[in-house]
C-alpha positions as CSV (number, residue, x, y, z in Angstrom):
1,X,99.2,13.7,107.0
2,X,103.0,12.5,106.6
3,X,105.0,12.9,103.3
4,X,108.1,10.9,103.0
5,X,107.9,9.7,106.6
6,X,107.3,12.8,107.9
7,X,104.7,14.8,109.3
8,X,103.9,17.9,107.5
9,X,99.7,18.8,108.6
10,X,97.6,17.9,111.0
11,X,93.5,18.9,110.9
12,X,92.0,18.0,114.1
13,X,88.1,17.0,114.2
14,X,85.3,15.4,116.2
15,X,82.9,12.5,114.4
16,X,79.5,12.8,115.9
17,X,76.7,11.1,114.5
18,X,73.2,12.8,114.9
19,X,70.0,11.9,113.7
20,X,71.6,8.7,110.9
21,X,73.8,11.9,109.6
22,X,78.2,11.1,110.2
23,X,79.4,14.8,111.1
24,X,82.7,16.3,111.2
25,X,83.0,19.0,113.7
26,X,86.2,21.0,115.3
27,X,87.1,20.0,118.5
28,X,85.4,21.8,121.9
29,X,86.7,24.9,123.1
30,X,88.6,25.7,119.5
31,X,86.2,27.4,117.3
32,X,88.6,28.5,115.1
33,X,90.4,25.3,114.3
34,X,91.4,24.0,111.1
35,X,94.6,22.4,109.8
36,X,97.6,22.8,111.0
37,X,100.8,22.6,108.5
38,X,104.1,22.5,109.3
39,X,106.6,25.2,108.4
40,X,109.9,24.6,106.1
41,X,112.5,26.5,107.0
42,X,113.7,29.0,104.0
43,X,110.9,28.6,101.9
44,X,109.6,31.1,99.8
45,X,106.5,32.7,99.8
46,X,105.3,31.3,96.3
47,X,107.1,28.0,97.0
48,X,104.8,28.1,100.1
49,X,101.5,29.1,99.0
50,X,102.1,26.2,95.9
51,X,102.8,23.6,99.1
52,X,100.4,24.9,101.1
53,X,97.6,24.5,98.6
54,X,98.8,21.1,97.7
55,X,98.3,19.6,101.1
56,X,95.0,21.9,101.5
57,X,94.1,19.4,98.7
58,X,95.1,16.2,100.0
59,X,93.7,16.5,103.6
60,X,90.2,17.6,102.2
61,X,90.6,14.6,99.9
62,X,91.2,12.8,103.2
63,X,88.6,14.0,105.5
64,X,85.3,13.8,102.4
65,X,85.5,10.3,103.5
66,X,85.3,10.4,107.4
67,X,81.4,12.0,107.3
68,X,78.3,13.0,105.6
69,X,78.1,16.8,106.6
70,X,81.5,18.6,107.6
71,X,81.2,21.9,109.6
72,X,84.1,23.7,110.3
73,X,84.9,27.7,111.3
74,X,87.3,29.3,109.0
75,X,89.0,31.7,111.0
76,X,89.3,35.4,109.3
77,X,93.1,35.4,108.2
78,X,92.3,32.8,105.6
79,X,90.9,34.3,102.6
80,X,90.1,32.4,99.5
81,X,91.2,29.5,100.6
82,X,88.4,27.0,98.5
83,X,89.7,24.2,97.0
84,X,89.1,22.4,93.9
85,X,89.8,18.6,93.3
């Protein structure tokens, strides 16, 4: 996902389709993976989490599209991280 020409997250997936049903699935061999954000140098934490969430937002917007069913391992540091759009 870019903002103002540049890159700031990147959510790596797999599309398999099974049985008529689009899936998005993590990559092999990375159970844990999710997106992947850029940091900003001296940002602050509440500046952060307010950024952070926005693009959270935006590349779940993104990926509803790509599939039917989306399965995808959360790994344990992130904590309340749902969404709503």
């Amino acid at each position: 996902m870019d903002h103002k020409g540049e890159i700031v997250a990147v959510w790596p997936f797999k599309v398999k389709k099974k049985w008529g049903i689009k899936l998005l699935l993590p990559i092999p061999f990375t159970p844990w993976n999710g997106p992947w954000l850029l940091p900003v140098k001296n940002e602050k934490d509440g500046a952060k989490a307010i950024r952070e969430r926005k693009i959270f937002a935006e590349l779940s917007q993104i990926i509803q599209n790509e599939a039917d069913l989306i399965i995808f391992r959360w790994p344990p540091n992130f904590q309340n991280t749902q969404v709503v759009s």
